[in-house]
C-alpha positions as CSV (number, residue, x, y, z in Angstrom):
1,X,-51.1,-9.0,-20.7
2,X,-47.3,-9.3,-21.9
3,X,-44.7,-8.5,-19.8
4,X,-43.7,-4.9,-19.7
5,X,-40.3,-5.5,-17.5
6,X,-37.1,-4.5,-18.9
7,X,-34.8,-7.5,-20.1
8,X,-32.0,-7.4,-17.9
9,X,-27.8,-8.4,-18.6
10,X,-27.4,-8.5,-14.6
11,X,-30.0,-7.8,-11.7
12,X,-32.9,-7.3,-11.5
13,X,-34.8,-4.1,-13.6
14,X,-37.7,-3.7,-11.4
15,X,-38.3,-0.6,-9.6
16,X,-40.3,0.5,-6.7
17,X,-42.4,3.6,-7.2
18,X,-41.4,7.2,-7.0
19,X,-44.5,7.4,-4.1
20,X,-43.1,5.0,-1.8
21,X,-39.3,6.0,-2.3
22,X,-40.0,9.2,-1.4
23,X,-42.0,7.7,1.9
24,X,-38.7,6.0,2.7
25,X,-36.6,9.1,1.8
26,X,-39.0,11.0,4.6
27,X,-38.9,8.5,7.2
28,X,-34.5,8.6,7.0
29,X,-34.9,12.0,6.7
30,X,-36.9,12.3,10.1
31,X,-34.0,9.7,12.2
32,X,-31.6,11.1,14.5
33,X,-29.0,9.3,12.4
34,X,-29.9,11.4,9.2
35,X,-28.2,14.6,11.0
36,X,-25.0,12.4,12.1
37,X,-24.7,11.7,7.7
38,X,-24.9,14.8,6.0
39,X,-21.8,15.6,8.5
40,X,-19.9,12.7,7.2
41,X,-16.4,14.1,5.3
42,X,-17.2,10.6,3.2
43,X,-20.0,10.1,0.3
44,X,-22.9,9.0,1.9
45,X,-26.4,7.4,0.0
46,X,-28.7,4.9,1.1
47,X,-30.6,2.7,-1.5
48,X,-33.3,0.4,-1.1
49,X,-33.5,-3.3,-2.3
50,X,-34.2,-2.3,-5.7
51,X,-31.0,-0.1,-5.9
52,X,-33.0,3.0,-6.0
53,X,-31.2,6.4,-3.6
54,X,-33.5,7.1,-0.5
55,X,-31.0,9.5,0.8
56,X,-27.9,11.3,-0.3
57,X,-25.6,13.3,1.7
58,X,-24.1,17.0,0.4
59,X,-20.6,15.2,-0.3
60,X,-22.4,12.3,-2.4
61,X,-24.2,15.2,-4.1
62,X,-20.7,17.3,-4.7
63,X,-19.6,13.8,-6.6
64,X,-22.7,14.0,-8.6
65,X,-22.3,17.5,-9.7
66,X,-25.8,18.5,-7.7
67,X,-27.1,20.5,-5.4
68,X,-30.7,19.5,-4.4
69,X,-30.9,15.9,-2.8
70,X,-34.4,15.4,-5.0
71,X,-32.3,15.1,-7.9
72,X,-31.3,12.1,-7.1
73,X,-34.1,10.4,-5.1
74,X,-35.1,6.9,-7.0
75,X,-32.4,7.4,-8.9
76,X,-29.6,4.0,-9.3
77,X,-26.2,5.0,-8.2
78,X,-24.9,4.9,-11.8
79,X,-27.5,7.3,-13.2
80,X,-27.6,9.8,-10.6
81,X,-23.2,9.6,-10.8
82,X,-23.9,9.8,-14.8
83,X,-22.4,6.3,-16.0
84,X,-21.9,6.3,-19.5
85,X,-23.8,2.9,-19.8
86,X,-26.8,3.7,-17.1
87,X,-28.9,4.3,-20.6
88,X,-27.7,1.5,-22.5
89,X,-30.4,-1.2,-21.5
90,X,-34.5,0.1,-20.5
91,X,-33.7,-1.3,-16.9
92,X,-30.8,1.3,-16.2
93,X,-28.1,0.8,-14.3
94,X,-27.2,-2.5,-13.1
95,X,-29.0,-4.4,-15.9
96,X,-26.6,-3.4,-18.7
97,X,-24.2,-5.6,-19.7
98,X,-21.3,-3.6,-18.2
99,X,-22.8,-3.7,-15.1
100,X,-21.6,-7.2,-14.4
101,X,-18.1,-6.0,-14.2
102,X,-18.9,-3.0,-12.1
103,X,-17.7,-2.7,-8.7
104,X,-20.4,-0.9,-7.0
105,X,-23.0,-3.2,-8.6
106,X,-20.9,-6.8,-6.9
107,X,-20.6,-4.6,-3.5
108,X,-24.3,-3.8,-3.5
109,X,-25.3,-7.4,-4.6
110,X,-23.3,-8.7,-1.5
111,X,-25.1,-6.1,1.2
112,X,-28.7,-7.3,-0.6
113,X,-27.3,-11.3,0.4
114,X,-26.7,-10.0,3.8
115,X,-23.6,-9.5,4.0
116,X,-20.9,-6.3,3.8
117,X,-18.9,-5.4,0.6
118,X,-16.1,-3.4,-0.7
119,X,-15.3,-2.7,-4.3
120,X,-13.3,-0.1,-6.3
121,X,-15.1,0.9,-9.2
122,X,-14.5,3.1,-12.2
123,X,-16.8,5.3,-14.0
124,X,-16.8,7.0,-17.1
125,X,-19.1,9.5,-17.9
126,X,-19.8,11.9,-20.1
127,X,-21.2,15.9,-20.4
128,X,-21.9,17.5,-23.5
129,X,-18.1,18.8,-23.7
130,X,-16.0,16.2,-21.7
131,X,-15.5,12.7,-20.5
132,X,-14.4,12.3,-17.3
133,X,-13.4,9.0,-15.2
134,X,-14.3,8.4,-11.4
135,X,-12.5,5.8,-9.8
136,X,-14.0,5.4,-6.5
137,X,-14.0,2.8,-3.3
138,X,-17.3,1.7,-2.4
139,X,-18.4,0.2,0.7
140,X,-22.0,-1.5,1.3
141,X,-23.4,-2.4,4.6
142,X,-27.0,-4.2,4.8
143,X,-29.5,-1.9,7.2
144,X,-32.7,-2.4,8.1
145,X,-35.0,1.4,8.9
146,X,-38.6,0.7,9.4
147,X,-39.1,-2.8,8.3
148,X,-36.9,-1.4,4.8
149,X,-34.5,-3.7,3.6
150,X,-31.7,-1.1,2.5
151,X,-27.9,-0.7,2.0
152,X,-25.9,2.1,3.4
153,X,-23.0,3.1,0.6
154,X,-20.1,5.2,1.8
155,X,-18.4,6.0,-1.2
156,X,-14.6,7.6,-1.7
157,X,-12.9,9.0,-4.3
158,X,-9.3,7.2,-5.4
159,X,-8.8,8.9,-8.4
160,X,-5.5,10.5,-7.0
161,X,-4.2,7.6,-5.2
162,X,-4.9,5.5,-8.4
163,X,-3.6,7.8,-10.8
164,X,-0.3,8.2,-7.9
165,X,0.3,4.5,-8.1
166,X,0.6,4.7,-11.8
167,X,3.0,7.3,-12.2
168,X,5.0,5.2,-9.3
169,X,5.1,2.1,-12.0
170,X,6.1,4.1,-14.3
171,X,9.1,5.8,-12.7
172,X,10.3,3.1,-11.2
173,X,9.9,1.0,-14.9
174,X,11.9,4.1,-16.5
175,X,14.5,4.6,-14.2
176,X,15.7,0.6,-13.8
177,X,15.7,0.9,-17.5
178,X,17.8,3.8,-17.7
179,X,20.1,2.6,-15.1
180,X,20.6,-1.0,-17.0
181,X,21.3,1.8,-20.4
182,X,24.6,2.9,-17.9
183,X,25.4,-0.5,-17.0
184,X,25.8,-1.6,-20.4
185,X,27.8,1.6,-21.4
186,X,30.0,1.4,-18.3
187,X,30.8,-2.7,-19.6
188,X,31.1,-1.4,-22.9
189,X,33.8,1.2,-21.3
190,X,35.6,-1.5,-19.1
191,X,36.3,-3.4,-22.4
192,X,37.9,0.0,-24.2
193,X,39.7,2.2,-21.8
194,X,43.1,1.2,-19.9
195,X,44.0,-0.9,-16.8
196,X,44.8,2.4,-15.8
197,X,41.0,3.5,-15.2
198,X,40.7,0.3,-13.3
199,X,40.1,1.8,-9.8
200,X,37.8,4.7,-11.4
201,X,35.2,2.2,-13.3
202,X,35.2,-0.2,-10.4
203,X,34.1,3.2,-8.6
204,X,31.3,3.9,-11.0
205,X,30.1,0.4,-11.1
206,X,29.4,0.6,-7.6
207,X,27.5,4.2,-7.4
208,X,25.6,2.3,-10.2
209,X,24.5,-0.4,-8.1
210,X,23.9,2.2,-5.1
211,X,21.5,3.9,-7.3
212,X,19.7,0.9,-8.6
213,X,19.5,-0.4,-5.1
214,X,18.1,2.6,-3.6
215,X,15.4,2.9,-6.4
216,X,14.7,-1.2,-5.8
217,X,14.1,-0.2,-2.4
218,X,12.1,2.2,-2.3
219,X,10.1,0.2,-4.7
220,X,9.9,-2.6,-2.6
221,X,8.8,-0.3,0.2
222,X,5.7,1.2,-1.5
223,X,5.2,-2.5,-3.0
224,X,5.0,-3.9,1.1
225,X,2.9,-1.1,2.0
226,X,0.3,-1.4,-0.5
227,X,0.1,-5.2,-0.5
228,X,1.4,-5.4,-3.9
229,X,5.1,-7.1,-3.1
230,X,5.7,-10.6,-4.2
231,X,8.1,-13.2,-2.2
232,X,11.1,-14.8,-3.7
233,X,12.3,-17.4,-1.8
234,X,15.5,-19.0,-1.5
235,X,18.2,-20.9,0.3
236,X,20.1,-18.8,2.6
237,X,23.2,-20.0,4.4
238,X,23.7,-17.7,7.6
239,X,27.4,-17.3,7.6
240,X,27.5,-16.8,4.0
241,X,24.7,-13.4,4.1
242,X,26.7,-11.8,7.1
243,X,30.1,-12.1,5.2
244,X,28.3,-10.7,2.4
245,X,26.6,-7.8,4.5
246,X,30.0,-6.9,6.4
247,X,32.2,-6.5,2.7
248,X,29.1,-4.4,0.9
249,X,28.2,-2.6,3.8
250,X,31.5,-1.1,4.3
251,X,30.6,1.4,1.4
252,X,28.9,3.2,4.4
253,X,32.1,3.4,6.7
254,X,34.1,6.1,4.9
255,X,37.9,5.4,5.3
256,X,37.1,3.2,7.9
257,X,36.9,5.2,10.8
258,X,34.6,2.3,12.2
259,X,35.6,-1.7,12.4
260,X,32.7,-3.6,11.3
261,X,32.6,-7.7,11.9
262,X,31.6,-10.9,12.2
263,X,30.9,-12.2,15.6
264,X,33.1,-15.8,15.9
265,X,30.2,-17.1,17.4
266,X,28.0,-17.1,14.5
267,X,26.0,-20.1,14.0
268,X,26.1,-21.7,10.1
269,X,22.6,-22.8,9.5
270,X,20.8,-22.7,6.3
271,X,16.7,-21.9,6.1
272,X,14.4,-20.9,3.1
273,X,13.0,-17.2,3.5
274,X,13.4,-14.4,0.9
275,X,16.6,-13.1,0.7
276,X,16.3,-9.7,-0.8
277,X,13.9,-8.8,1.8
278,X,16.2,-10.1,4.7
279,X,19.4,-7.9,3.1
280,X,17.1,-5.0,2.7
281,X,16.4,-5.4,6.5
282,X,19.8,-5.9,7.7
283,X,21.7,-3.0,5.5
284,X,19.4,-0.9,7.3
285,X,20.2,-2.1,10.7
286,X,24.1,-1.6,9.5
287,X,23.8,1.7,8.2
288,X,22.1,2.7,11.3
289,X,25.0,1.3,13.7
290,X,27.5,2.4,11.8
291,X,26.2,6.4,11.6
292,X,25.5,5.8,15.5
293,X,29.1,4.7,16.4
294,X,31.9,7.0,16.8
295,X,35.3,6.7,15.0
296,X,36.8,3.5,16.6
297,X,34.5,1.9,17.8
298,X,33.6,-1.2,16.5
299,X,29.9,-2.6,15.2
300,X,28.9,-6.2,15.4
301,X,27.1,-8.1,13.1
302,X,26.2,-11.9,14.0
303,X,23.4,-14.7,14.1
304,X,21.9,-17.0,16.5
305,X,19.5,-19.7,16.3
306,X,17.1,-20.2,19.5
307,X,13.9,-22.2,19.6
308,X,12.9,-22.8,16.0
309,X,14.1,-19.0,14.8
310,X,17.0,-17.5,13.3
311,X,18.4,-14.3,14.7
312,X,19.8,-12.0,13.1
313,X,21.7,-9.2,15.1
314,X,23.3,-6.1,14.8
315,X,25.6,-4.5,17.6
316,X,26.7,-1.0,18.4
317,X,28.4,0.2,21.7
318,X,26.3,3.3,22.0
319,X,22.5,3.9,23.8
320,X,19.5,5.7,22.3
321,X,17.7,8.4,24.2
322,X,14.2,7.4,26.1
323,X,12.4,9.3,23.6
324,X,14.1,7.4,20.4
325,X,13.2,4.3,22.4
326,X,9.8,5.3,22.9
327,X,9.3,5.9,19.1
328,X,12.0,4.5,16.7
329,X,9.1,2.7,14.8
330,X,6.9,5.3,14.4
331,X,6.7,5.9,10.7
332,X,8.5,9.4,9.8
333,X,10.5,9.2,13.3
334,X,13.6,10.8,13.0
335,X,16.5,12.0,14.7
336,X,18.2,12.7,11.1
337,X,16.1,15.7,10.0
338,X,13.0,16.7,7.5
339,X,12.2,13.9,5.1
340,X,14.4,10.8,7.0
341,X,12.4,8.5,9.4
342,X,11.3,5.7,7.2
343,X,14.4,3.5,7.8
344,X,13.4,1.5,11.1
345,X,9.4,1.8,10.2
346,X,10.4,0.2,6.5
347,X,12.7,-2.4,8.6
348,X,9.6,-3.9,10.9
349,X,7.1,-3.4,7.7
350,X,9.6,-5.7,5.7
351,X,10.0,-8.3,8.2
352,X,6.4,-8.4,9.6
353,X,4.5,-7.8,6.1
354,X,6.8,-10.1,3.8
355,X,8.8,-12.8,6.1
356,X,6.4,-13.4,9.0
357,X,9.2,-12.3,11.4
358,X,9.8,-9.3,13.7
359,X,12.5,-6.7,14.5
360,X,12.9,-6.1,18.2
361,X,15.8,-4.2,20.0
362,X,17.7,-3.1,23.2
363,X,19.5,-0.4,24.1
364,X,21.2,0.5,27.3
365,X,24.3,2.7,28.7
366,X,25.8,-0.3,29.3
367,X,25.5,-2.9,27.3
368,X,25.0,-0.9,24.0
369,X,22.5,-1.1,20.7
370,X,21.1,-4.6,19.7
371,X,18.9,-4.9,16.7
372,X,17.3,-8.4,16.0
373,X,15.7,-9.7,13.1
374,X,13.5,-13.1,14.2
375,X,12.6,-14.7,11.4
376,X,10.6,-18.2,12.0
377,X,11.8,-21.4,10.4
């Protein structure tokens, strides 16, 4: 008798009756844990190890533009979600040759082995009017119900986060672009007008750069939270940075109202770590000390180097309140209003996520405001 089983790009094609999937389906249906899924805020199917559904919860069903769980009982994930290529090979979904590439398909072959997997995976598919695109975030988990080897899928939707992140690139791609554009006219303008407009472009050029470094920033910061940001490293001479940091950061002491140094006892050493990251860090701490000190008073920036670390520190004569203590690296903590509260959380996120390193602090009636950024070496 010849064989009759599909030809498969992928897994397997084989499928277990519609009789003894719906057996399954009945026995999950019956278990206490049944009741505890269809509550689940979260996409929720369970598929035997031939891929088919046993159980779908109402969410998975909402993605699958149904109503009535026997819909999609026996069905693979791909066909009951409508996958463009579920029909392109006899075995359905997971034995076309897209299917290798598919997401859900590698995260469901790794819960068959034993073992958990998580996956994003996109799916087009297609209605008689439209195409539409899932991206989604699948996670498998191996189970075993009744002697049946199965895999419990909880599936979300990303769409909105995905198509977030891509508008993100995008900005931030325009914007640096259009800010180099006013660069080049302000060089071109620095060539033509008079000595006279000396003081005015050397104004410009720096709310240039302010604007490009708040854009970088914030880039970096979504960057570092996502996962995404990529180290530079350099040589960094200690003494050299702080100089550096106390001349630039003096943009944020209007007139001057606040004296803002270099502590004499500053130890010169040089180390390798990512330099952006570590000025990103300390401007922060700056900024902070200098909007915290009254007019007068004087903010301390400095660097020590105990046990194997570099320190460096930022001083201000005044204390913070218990409760700004308590929470100053809470992300969206603020004492500045609506919309502020990013600075110190962005400030430990940089150091721990990118350098290895920590920021720490101290505050007290008496002995002031320390910042610290540790940074191993």
């Amino acid at each position: 008798m010849p064989d009759e089983t599909p030809t498969t790009f992928f897994l397997p094609a084989e499928r277990l009756d519609q009789t003894s999937i719906e057996r399954i389906s009945r026995e999950i249906a019956r278990s206490p844990s049944a009741v505890t899924l269809s509550l689940m805020p979260l996409a929720i199917l369970i598929i035997n190890d031939t891929r088919q559904i046993v159980y779908a919860n109402a969410r998975f069903l909402s993605l699958a533009n149904l109503t009535d769980e026997n819909d999609v009982i026996g069905l693979r994930i791909g066909e009951a979600l409508g996958c463009e290529h579920a029909d392109d090979n006899a075995g359905g979904c997971g034995t076309t040759r897209f299917c290798q590439y598919c997401g859900a398909a590698q995260a469901v072959v790794k819960s068959l082995e034993g073992d958990r997997g998580t996956q994003e995976c996109s799916i087009s598919r297609t209605t008689s009017t439209t195409l539409e695109a899932l991206n989604l975030q699948v996670w498998a988990v191996p189970m075993v119900i009744e002697g049946h080897k199965l895999v419990i899928n909880s599936i979300l939707d990303i769409a909105h986060e995905k198509a977030l992140r891509g508008f993100e690139r995008i900005f931030f791609h325009d914007i640096i672009n259009a800010v180099t554009g006013i660069k080049g006219i302000h060089d071109i303008m620095a060539f033509d007008l008079p000595v006279d407009y000396t003081a005015e472009l050397d104004l410009l050029r720096r709310a240039i750069d302010d604007i490009q470094d708040i854009v970088e920033t914030q880039r970096d910061f979504l960057a570092v939270e996502t996962k995404e940001y990529r180290n530079s490293f350099s040589w960094i001479e200690t003494r050299e940075v702080l100089t550096y940091l106390a001349a630039y950061c003096q943009a944020f002491n209007p007139g001057g109202k606040r004296r803002l140094v270099v502590a004499p006892e500053t130890v010169a050493r040089t180390f390798s770590s990512d330099a952006r990251i570590i000025q990103r860090i300390m401007v922060n701490m700056i900024k902070n000390a200098l909007e915290a000190s009254a007019p007068g008073e004087c903010v301390t920036i400095g660097c020590d180097a105990p046990n194997g670390t570099i320190v460096f520190w930022v001083h201000n004569p005044g204390a913070l309140p218990e409760e700004t203590q308590m929470r100053i690296f809470e992300k969206g903590y603020s004492t500045k209003g609506e919309g502020r509260g990013f600075g110190t959380y962005s400030m430990r996120l940089f150091a721990r996520q990118c350098l290895g390193a920590d920021v720490r602090f101290t505050s007290a009636c008496s002995a002031g405001t320390r910042f610290e950024l540790v940074v191993p070496v």
